[in-house]
N, C-alpha and C positions, 0 to 999 in steps of 0.2 A: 504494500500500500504506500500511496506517498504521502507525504509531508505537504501542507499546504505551501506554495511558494516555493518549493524545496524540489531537488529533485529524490529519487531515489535514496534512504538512509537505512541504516542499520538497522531492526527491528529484532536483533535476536535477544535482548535484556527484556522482551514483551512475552515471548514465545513463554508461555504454560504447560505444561506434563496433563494436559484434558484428558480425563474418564467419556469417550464418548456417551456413555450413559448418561452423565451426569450432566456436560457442558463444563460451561464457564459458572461462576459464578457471579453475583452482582458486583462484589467488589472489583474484583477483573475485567468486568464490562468499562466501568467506571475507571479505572486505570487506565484502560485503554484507550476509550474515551476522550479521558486528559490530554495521553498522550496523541491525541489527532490519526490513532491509527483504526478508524471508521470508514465505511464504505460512503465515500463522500459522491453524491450525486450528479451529473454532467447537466446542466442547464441547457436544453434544446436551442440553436441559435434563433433566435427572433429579432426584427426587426425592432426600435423605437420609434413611439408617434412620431419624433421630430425626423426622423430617417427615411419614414413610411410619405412623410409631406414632401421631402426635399428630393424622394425618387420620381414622386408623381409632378412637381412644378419643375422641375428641372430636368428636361428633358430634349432631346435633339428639336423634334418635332416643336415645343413650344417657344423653342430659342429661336424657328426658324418666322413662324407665326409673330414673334413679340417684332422682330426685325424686320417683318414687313409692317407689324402695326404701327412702329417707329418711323417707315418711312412715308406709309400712306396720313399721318398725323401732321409730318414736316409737308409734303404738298398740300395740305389741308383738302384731304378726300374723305372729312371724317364718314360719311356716307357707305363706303366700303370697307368700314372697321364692323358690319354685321355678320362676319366671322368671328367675332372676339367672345361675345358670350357662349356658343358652342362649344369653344375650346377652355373658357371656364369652368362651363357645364364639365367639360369631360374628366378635366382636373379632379374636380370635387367628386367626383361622383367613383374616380379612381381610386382617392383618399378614402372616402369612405366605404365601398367594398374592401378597401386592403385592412382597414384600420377593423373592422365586422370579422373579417378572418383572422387576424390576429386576436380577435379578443376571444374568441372562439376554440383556436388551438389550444390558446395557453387557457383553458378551462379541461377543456380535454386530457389535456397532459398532469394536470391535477388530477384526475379522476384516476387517470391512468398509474397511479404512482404503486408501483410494484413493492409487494413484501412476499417477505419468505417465515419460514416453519423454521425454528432453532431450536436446538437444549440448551436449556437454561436449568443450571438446578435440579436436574434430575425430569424436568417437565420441557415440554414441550410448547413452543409459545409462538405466537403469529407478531414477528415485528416487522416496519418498516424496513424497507430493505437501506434506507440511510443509518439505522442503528445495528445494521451488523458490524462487525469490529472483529481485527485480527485470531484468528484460532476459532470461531463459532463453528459449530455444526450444524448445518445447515441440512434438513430433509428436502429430499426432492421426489415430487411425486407427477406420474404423466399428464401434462398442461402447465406444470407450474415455470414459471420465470425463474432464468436464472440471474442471479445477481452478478453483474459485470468481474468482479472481484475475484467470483469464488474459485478456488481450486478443485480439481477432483481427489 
């Protein structure tokens, strides 16, 4: 596991003599824990509003539009600037489909947050799969997820 910021470190002052029967225990989770050696979660890349706006107004197409509405303004043709709301229209209407999908995924991916089956203590427990931590035993049963981490 790594080290937050870190690359690759020692972990063998963590490594425990586990009773697969038993697991870990809470103190050892907690230890572990401390020590940032946790199955730490990869955040799906997503776009930000401000990124989500700057892709949709900024754009070949709109550069090429603004540059004619610039010149058709200087001859004072304002008359044939009734191009310019359509290409607003489209702006926004991009913004908002993209901004609707974004809010959307990132709800999804919530829902979707993966756990696994561990010993703990002798029992058996359903955690998040962000609170596994170095040396867990982890059950695996057909359909289940496996956690990025795990070894066989």
């Amino acid at each position: 596991m790594q080290h937050r910021g870190q690359g690759l470190r020692d972990t063998s002052e963590f490594i425990f003599d586990v009773d697969a029967d038993y697991g870990l225990t809470q103190e050892q989770v907690q230890k572990l824990r401390y020590a940032e050696l946790y199955n730490k979660s990869v955040t799906p890349p997503s776009k930000s509003f401000k990124k989500i706006v700057a892709s949709n107004v900024f754009t070949y197409f709109n550069f090429v539009f603004l540059a004619i509405a610039i010149i058709l303004c200087l001859v004072h043709s304002y008359r044939d600037l009734t191009f310019l709301p359509v290409i607003i229209a489209n702006t926004l209407i991009g913004i908002v489909q993209e901004i609707r999908a974004k809010i959307t995924l990132d709800r999804l991916s919530i829902l979707n947050a993966p756990t696994a089956n561990v010993i703990r203590e002798g029992k058996e427990k359903k955690v998040d799969a962000e609170w596994l931590v170095l040396n867990d035993f982890v059950v695996f049963r057909a359909g289940n997820q496996i956690p990025a981490d795990a070894k066989p």
